[in-house]
LOTOR-509042 format. One record per residue (C-alpha): y negated, z negated, x negated. Coordinates in steps of 0.02 Angstrom, whole numbers, padded with zeros to 5 digits, always signed. Example, Ala and Ser with C-alpha at 12.3 -4.5 7.8 and 13.67 -1.06 7.14 Angstrom:
<pts>
+00225-00390-00615/+00053-00357-00684/
</pts>
This chain:
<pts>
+01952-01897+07735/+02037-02029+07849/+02078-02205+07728/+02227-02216+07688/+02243-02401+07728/+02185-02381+07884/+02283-02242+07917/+02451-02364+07857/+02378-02499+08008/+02363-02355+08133/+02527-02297+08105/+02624-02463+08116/+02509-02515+08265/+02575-02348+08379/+02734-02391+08325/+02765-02218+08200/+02839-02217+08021/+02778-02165+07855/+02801-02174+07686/+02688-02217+07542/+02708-02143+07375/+02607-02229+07212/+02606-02166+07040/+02663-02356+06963/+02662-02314+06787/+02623-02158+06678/+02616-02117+06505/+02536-02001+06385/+02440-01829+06501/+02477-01840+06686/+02390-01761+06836/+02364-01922+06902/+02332-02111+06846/+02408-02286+06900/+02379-02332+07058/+02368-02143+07135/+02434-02145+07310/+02505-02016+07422/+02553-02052+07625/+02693-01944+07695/+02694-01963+07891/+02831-01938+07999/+02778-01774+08051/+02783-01727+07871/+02596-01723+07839/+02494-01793+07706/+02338-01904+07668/+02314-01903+07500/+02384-01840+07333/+02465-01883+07159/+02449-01743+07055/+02525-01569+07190/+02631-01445+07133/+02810-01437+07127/+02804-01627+07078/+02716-01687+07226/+02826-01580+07328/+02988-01671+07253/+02901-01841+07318/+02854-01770+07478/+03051-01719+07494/+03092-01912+07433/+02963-01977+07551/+03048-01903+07701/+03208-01966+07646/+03137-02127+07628/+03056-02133+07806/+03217-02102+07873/+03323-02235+07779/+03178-02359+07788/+03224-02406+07604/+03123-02372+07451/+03146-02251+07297/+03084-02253+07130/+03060-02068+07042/+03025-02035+06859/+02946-01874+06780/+02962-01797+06635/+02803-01677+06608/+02820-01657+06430/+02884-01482+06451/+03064-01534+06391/+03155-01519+06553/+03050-01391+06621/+03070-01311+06797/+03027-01127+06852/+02860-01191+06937/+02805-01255+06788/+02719-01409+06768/+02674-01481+06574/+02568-01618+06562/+02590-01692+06407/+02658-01861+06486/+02782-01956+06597/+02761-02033+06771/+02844-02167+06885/+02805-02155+07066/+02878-02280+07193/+02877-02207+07389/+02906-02344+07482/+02916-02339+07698/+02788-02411+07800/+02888-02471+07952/+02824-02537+08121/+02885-02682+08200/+03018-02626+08339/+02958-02647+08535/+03043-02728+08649/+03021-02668+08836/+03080-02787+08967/+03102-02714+09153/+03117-02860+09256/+03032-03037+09229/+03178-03134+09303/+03289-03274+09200/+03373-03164+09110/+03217-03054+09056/+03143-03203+09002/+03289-03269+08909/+03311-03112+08804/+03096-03102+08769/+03140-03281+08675/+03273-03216+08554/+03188-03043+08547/+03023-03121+08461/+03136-03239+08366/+03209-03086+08292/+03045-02992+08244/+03039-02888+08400/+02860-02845+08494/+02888-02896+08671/+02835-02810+08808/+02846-02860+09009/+02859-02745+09143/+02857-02791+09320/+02769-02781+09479/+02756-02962+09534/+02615-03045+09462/+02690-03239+09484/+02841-03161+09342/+02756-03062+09226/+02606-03157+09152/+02573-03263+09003/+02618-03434+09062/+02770-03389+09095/+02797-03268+08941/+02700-03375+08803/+02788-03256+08660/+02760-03069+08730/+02626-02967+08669/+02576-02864+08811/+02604-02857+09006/+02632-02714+09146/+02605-02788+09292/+02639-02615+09402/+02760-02533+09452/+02892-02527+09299/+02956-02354+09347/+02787-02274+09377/+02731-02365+09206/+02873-02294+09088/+02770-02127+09043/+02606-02217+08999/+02721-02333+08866/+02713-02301+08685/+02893-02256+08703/+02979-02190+08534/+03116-02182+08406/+03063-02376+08372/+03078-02440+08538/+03224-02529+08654/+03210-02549+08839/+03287-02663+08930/+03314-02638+09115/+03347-02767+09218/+03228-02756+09393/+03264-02873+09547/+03371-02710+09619/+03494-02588+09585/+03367-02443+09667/+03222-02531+09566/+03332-02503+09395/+03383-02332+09452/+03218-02274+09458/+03157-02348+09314/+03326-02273+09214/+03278-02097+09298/+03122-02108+09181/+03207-02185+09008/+03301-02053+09007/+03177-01953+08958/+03116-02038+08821/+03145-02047+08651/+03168-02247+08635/+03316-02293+08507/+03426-02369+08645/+03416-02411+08832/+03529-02534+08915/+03525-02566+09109/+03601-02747+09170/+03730-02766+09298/+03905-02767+09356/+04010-02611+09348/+03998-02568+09533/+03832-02575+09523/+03845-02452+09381/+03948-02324+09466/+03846-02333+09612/+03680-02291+09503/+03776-02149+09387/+03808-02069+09548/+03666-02048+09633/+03576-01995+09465/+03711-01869+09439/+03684-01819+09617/+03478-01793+09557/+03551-01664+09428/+03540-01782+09288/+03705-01732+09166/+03832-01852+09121/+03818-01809+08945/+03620-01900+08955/+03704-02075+09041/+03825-02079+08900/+03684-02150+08804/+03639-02279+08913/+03712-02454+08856/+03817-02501+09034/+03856-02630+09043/+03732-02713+08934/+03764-02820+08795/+03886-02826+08676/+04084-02891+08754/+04085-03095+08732/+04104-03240+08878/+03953-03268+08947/+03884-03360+09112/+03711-03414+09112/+03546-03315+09061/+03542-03371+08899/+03704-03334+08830/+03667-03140+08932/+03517-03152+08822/+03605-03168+08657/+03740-03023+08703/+03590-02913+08747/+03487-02951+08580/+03649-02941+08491/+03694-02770+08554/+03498-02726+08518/+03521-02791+08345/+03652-02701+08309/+03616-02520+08359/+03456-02557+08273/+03554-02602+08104/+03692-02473+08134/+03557-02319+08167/+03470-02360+08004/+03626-02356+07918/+03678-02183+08007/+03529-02090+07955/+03553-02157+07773/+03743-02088+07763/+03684-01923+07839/+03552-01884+07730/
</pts>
């Protein structure tokens, strides 16, 4: 059987979610002892176990709550027999079990190594974001003149968008040297799962790149999603203040989807 510490480092290093359940404190006959731990993945598997039965299916049932609203939970048991369920499970004892999510650090993936691409990878780390550069020119996108980012594409960005690590913890940021550059690069975000996609540029240019991916049978309903114009509504002129309208717009839909999934579940 696969650690389950190791399991916790592969998980947060590919950028999935989990949920770790521990039997904190217990008292009198329980299935389990202090320190018992369960992991719930995403998928809804398990490594692990805390006692099964209809109690560890309760904490499974917490656990995917919990990976959802990326906050913890603490659930008590009584197994003494006095609030007994139709499964049946009398121990004797009581038990405390904390589940508690195991969250990876969000991605950042940055089309374009221009000014304003390198503006935004600043605040992005600042802000506990992974940073990732994407671009074809090897003079842009390379450690000298990224010092913060954590990993480098230098291909083409919209060839290199299915062979990212794309998921529901990621945010792309597109932003190429051209509007047929970004178009083809958008062409392939669309089809991932990322948490939120946002393509720079004026509203013309916007129009003109809707358009032609309508035109490639792509619906409007999938470029509703896309964040056009980018960055949240303030006065802005040079690359850094774009930068802190982008991260701010980031920030927010990453705040504001947590807090979704926690009011729907």
């Amino acid at each position: 059987m696969a650690d389950i510490y190791e399991e916790m480092v592969r998980i947060r290093r590919e950028g999935d979610k989990a949920a770790l359940a521990t039997v904190v404190k217990v008292k009198g006959s329980t299935p389990r002892s202090v320190g018992s731990k369960m992991l719930v993945r995403s998928d809804g598997s398990i490594l692990g176990t805390i006692g099964g039965g209809c109690l560890e299916a309760e904490v499974w049932e917490a656990a995917m709550k919990v990976i959802q609203e990326e906050a913890p939970k603490v659930l008590d048991f009584d197994l003494t027999g006095k609030n007994e369920t139709p499964e049946g499970l009398i121990c004797g004892g009581t038990m405390q079990v904390l589940v508690e999510p195991i969250i990876s650090q969000p991605t950042l993936y940055i089309f374009g190594a221009g000014h304003i691409g390198f503006a935004v990878s600043k605040i992005a780390k600042m802000t506990g974001f992974r940073v990732a550069v994407i671009d074809d020119r090897p003079a842009y996108a390379n450690a000298d003149r990224f010092p913060d980012a954590d990993e480098f594409h230098v291909e083409d960005p919209a060839l290199v968008v299915p062979e990212l690590n794309i998921n529901g913890n990621s945010y792309l940021m597109i932003a190429c040297r051209g509007h047929l550059e970004d178009q083809r690069v958008l062409t392939e975000a669309i089809k991932t799962s990322a948490a939120y996609v946002g393509m720079l540029g004026s509203r013309k240019k916007v129009k003109t790149v809707f358009a032609n991916l309508k035109a490639e049978g792509i619906s409007g309903e999938a470029l509703t999603s896309i964040h056009v114009p980018i960055g949240l509504p303030i006065a802005t002129e040079t690359p850094e203040e774009i930068a802190v309208s982008i991260m701010a717009e980031i920030i927010d839909v990453r705040r504001q989807k947590s807090k979704k999934l926690s009011k729907v579940s």
